[in-house]
KOLTI-494433 format. One record per residue: residue in one letter; chain; x, y, z of N, C-alpha, C in turn; residue number from 0. Coordinates in nm, 2 decimals. Atoms other than C-alpha are relative to their C-alpha. Layout:
# residues N
R residuo cadena   n.c1   n.c2   n.c3  ca.c1  ca.c2  ca.c3   c.c1   c.c2   c.c3 num
R       A      A      X      Y      Z      X      Y      Z      X      Y      Z NUM
...
***
This chain:
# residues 132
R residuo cadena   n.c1   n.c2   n.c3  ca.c1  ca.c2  ca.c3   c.c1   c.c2   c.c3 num
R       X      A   0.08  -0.12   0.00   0.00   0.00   0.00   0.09   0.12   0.00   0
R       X      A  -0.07  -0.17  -0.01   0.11   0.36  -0.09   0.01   0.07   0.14   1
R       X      A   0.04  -0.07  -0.16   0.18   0.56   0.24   0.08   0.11  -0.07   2
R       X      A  -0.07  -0.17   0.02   0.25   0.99   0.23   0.07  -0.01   0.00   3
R       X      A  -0.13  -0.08  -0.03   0.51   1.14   0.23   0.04   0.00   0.20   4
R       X      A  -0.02  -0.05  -0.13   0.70   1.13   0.57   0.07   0.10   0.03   5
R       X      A   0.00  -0.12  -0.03   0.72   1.40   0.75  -0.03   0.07   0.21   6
R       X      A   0.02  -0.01  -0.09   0.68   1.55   1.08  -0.10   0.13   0.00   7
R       X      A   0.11  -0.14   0.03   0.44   1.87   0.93  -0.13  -0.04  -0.04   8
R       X      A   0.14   0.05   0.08   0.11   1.85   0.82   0.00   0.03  -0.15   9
R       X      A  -0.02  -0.04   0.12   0.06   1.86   0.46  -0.02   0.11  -0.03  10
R       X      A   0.02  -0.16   0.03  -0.05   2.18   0.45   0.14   0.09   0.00  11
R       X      A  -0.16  -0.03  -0.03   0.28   2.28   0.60   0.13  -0.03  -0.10  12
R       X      A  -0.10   0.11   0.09   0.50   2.07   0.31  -0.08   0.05  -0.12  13
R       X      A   0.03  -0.03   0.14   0.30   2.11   0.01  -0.01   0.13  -0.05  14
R       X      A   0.04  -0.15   0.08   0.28   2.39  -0.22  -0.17   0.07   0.01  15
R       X      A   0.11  -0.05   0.00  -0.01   2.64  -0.22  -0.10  -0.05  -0.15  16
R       X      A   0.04   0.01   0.07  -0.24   2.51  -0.43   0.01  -0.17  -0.09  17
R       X      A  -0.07   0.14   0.07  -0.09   2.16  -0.51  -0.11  -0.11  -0.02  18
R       X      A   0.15   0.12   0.03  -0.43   1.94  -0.48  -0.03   0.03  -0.18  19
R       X      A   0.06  -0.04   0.15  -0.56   2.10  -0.85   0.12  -0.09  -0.08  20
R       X      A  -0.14   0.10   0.10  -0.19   1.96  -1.06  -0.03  -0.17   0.05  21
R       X      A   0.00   0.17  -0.09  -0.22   1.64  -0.82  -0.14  -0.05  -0.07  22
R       X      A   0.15   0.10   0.07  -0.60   1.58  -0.94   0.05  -0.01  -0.18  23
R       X      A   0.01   0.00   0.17  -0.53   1.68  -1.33   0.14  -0.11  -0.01  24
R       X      A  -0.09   0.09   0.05  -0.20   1.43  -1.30  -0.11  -0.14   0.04  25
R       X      A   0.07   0.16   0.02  -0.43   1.14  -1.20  -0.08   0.00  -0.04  26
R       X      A   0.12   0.01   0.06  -0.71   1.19  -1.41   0.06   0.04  -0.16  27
R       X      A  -0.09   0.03   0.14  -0.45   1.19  -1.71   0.05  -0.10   0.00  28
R       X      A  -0.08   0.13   0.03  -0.29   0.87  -1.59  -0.12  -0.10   0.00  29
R       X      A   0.14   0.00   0.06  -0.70   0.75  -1.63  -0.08   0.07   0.08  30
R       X      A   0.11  -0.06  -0.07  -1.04   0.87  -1.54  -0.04  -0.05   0.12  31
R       X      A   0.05   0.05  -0.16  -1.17   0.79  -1.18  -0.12   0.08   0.05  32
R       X      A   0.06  -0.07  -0.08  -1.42   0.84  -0.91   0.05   0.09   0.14  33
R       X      A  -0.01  -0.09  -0.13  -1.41   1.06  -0.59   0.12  -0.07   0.07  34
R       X      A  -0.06   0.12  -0.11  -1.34   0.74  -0.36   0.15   0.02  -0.06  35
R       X      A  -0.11   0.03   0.04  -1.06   0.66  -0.60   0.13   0.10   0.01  36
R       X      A  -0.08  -0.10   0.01  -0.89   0.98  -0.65   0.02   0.02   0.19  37
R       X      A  -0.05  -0.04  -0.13  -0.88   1.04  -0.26   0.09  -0.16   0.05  38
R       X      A  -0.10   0.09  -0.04  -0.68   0.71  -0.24   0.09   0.05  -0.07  39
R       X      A  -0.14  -0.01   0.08  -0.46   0.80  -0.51   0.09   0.13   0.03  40
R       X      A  -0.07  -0.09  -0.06  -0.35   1.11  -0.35   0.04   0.00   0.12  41
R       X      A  -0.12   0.05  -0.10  -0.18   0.96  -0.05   0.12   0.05  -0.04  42
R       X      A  -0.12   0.00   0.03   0.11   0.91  -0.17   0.11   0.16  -0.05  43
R       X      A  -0.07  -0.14   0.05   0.12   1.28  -0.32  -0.02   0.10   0.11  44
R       X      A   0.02  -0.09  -0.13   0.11   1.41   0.06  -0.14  -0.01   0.07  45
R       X      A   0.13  -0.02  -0.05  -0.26   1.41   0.11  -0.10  -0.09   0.10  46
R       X      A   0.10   0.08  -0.05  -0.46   1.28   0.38  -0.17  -0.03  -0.08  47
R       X      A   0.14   0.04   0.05  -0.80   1.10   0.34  -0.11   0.07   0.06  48
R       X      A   0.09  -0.03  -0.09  -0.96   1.30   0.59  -0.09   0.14  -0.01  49
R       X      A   0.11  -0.11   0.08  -1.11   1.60   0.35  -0.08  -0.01  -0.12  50
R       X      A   0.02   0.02   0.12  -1.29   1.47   0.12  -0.06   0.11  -0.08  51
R       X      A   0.05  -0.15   0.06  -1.49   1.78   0.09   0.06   0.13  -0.09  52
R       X      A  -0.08  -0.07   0.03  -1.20   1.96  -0.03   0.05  -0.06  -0.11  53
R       X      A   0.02   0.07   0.10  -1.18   1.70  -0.30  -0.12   0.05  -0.12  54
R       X      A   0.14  -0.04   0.11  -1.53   1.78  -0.46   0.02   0.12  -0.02  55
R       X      A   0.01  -0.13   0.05  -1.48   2.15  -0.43   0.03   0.01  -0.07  56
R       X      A  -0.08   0.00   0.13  -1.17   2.10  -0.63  -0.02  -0.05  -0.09  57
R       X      A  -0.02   0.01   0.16  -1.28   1.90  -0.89  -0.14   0.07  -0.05  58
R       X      A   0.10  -0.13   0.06  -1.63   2.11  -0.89   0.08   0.09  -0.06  59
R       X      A  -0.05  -0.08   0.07  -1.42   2.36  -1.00   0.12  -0.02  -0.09  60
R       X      A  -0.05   0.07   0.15  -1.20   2.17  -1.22  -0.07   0.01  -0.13  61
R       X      A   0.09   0.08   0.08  -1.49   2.08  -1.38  -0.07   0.19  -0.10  62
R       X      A   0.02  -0.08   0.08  -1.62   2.43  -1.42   0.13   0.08  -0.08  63
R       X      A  -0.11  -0.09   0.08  -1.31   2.59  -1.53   0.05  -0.07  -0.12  64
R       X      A   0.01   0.12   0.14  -1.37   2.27  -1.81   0.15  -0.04  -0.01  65
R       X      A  -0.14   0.10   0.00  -1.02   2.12  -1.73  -0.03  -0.16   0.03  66
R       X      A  -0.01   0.15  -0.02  -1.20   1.82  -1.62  -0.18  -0.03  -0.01  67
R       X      A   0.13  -0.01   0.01  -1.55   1.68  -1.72  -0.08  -0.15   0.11  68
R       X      A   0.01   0.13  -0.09  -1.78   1.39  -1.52  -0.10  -0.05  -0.11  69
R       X      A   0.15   0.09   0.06  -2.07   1.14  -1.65  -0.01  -0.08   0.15  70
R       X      A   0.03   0.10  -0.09  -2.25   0.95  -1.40   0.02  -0.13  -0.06  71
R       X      A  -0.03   0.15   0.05  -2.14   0.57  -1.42  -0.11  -0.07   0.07  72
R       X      A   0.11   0.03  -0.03  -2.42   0.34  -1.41   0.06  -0.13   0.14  73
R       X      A  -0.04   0.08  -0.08  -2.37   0.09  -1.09  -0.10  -0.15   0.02  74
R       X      A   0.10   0.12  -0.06  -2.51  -0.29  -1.03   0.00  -0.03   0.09  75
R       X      A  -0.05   0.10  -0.16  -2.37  -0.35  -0.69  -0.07   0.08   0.09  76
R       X      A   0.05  -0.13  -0.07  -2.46   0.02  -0.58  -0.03   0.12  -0.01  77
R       X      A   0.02  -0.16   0.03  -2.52   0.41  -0.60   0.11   0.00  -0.13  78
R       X      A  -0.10  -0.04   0.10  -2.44   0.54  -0.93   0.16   0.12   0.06  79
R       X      A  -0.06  -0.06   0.01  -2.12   0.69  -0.96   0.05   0.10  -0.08  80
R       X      A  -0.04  -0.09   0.08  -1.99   1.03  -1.10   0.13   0.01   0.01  81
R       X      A  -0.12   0.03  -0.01  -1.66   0.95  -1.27   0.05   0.12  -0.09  82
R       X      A  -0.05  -0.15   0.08  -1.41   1.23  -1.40   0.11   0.00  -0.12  83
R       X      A  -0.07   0.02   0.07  -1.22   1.26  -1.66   0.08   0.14  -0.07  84
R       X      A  -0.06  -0.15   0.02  -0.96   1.55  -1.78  -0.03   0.01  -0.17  85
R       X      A   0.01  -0.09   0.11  -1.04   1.76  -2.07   0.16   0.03  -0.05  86
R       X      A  -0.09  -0.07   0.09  -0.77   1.87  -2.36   0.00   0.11   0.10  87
R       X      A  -0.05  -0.12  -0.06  -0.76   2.23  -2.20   0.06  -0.05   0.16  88
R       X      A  -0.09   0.12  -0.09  -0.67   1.97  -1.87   0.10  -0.02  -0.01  89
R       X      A  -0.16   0.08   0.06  -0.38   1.83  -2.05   0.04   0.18   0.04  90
R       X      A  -0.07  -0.20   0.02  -0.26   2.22  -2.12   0.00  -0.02   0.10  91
R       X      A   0.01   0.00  -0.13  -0.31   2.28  -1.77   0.11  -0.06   0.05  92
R       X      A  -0.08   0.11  -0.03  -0.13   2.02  -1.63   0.19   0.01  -0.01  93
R       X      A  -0.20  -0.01   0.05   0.20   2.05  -1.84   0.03   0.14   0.10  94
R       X      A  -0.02  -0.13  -0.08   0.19   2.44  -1.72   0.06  -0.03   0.11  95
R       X      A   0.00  -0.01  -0.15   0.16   2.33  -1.39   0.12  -0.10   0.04  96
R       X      A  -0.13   0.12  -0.07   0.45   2.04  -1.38   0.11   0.10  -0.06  97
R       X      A  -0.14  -0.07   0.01   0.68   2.33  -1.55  -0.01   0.08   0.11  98
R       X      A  -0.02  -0.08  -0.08   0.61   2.57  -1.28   0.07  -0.07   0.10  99
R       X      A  -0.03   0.07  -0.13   0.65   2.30  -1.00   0.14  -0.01  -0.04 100
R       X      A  -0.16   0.07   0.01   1.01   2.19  -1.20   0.05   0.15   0.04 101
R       X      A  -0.07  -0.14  -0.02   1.11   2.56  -1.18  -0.01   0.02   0.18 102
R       X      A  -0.05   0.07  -0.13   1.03   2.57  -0.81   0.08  -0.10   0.08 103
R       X      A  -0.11   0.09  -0.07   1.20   2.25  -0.76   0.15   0.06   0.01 104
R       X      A  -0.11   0.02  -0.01   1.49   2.37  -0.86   0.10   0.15   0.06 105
R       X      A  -0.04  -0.10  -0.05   1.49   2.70  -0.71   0.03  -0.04   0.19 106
R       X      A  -0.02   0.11  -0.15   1.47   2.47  -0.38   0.12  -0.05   0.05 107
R       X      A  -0.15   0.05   0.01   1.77   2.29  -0.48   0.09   0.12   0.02 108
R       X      A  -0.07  -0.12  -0.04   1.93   2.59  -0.46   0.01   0.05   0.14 109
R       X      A   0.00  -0.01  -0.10   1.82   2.68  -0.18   0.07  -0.09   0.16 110
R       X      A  -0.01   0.09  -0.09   1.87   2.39   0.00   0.13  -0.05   0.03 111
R       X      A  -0.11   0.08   0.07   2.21   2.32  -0.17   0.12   0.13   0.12 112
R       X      A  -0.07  -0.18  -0.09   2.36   2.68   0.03  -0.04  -0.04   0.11 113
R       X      A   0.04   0.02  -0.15   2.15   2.59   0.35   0.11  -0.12   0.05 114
R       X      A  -0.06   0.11  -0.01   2.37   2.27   0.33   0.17   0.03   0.09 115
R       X      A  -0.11  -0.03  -0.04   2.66   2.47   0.38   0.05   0.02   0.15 116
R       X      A   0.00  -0.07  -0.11   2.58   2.59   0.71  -0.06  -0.14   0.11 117
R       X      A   0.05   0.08  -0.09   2.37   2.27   0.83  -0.04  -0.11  -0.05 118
R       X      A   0.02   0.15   0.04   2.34   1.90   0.77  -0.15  -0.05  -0.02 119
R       X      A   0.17   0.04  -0.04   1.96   1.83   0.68   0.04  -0.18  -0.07 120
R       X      A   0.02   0.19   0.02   1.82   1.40   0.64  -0.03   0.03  -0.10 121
R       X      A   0.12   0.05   0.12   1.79   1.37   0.31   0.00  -0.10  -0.05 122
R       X      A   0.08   0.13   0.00   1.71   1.05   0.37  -0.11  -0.04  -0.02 123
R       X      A   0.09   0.02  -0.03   1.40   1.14   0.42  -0.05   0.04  -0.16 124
R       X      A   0.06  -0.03   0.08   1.34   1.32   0.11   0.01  -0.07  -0.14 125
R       X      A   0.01   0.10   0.15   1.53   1.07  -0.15  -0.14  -0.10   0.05 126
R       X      A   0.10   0.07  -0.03   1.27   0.82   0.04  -0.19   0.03  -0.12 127
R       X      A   0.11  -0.06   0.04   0.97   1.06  -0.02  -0.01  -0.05  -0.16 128
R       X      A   0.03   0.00   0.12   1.01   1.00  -0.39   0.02  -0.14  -0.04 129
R       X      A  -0.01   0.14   0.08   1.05   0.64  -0.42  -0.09  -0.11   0.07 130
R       X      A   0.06   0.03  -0.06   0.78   0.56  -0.16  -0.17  -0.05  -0.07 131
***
């Protein structure tokens, strides 16, 4: 099973402002999903399970700003489901948003690379983080 990122901060604390929106449009380009689904698959990218609410706003408004569309899926077992899927202007999106984050990263590295000088951080933790 996938487990977050470790950490001793809350994700709020660690992630970027805004980071849920790229995180939903990268897993609804690697396929389309439900709610449930997407709040598992965002573990691993920092995120607890414990808002889901903050899930629907964001892809409500995914949805309206037409980066990502739904259909209800019809169910035999149980309640239909409304599954999501990213829009072309999505894709766009997306790329944008993995070049900003690379440019960030690497203004980090920088940063982090100078802070080094002065103090030994674990980055143990953080090669982990990315192969976790």
């Amino acid at each position: 099973m996938d487990q977050a990122i470790p950490t001793d901060l809350t994700p709020a604390q660690v992630l970027p402002k805004n980071f849920l929106r790229p995180c939903l449009l990268l897993l609804l380009r690697e396929h389309p999903a439900h709610g449930y689904d997407l709040l598992e698959r965002l573990r691993p990218l920092g995120f607890s399970r414990d808002d889901p609410g903050r899930l629907y706003r964001a892809l409500r408004t995914l949805e309206s700003d037409e980066l990502v569309r739904s259909v209800w899926e019809k169910s035999t077992t149980g309640p239909d489901r409304r599954m999501y899927e990213l829009t072309r202007t999505g894709m766009e999106e997306l790329h944008l948003a993995a070049k900003a984050l690379m440019a960030t990263d690497d203004v980090l590295g920088v940063f982090l690379s100078r802070y080094s000088e002065f103090v030994s951080l674990d980055r143990g933790k953080r090669a982990r983080s990315h192969t976790e």
